[in-house]
C-alpha positions as CSV (number, residue, x, y, z in Angstrom):
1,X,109.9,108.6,104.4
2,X,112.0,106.2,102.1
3,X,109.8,103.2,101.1
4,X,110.9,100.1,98.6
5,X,108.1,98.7,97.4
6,X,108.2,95.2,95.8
7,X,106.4,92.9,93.5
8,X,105.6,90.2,91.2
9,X,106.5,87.4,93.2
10,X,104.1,84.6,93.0
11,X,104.0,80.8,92.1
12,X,105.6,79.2,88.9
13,X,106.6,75.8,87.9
14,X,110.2,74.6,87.5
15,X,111.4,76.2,84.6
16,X,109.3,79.2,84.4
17,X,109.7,82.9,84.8
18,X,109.2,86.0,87.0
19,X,109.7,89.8,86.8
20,X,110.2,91.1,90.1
21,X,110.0,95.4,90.5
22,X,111.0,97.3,93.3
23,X,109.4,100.7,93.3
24,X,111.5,103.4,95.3
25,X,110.7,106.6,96.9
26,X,111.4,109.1,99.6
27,X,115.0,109.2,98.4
28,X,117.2,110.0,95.3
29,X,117.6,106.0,94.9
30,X,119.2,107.3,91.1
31,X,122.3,107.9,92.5
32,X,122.9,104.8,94.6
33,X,123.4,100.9,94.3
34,X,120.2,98.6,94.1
35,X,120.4,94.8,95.2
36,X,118.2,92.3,95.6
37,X,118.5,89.3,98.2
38,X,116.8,86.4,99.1
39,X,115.9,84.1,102.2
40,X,114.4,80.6,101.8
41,X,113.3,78.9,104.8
42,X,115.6,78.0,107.2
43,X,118.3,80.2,105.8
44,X,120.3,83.6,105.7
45,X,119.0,85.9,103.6
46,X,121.7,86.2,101.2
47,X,122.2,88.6,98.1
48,X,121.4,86.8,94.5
49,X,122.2,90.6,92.4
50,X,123.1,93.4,92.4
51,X,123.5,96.5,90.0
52,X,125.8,99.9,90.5
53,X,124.0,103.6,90.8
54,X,124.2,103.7,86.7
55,X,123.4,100.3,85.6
56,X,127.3,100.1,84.6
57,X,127.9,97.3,87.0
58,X,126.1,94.2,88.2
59,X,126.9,91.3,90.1
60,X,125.4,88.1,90.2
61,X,125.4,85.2,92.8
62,X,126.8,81.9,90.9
63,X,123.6,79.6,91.5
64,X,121.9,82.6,89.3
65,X,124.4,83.4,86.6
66,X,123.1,83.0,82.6
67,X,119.4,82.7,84.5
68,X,118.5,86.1,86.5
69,X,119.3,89.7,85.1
70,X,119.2,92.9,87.4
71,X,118.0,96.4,85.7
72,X,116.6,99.5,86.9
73,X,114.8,102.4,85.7
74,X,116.5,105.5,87.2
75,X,113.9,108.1,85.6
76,X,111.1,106.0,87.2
77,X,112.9,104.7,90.6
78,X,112.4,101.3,90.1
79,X,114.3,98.2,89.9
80,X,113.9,94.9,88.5
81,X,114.4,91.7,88.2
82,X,113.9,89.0,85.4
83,X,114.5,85.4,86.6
84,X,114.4,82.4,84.2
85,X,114.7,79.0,84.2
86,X,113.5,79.2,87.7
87,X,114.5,76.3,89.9
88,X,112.7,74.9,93.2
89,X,116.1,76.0,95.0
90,X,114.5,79.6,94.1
91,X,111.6,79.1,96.3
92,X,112.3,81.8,98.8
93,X,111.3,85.7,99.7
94,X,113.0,88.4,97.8
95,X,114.1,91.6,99.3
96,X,115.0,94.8,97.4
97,X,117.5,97.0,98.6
98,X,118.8,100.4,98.4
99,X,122.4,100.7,98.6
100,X,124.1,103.6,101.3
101,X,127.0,104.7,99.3
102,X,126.2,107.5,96.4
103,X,127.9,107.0,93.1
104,X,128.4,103.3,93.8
105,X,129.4,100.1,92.3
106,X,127.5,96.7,92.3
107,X,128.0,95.5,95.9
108,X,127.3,91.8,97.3
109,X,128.1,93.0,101.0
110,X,124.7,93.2,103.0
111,X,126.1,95.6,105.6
112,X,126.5,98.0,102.8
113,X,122.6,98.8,102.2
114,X,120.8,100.2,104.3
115,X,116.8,100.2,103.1
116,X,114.7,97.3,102.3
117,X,111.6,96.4,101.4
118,X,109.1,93.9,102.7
119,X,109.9,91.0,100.4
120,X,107.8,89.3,97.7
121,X,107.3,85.4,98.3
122,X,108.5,83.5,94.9
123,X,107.7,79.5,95.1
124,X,108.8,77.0,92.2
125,X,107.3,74.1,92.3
126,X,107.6,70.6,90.6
């Protein structure tokens, strides 16, 4: 049974910082693209990184360039991600995902993964 597993969400003022981790298993998630999205309320969830199968390529969405970095861990299945400078436009739930295509690249496109996690609820607040 494939499972993402995510955490370290929580609640942080302006300007602070989080480390989210998505722990994989019941798959060979070494080998395939990792993203991580987001939905605030009242909006789709969209994709804020992303990093390819060997950590050779990431991609970022613009409102988190210079302030969010994607990693992973491919001899412990996990994934992370470190957000600074966090923002109150952060405030949302963030979703790991596993990629479907082995051997691939960064990818922004949400039709190409096909597991997710539960989501980890991140708030900034003033």
């Amino acid at each position: 049974q494939v499972e993402l597993v995510e955490s370290g969400g929580g609640l942080v003022q302006a300007g602070g910082s989080l480390r989210l981790s998505c722990a994989c298993s019941g798959r060979s998630f070494s080998i395939h693209p990792m993203g991580w999205f987001r939905q605030g309320p009242g909006k789709e969830r969209d994709i804020v990184a992303a990093i390819g199968w060997r950590g050779e390529s990431t991609y970022y969405a613009d409102s988190v360039k210079g302030r969010f970095t994607i990693s992973r861990d491919n001899a412990r299945n996990m994934v992370f991600l470190q957000m600074n400078s966090l923002q109150l436009e952060d405030t949302a739930v963030y979703y790991c995902a596993a990629g479907t295509f082995k051997f691939g690249r960064a990818t922004p496109k949400r039709d190409e993964y096909d597991y997710w996690g539960q989501g980890t609820q991140v708030t900034v607040s003033s």
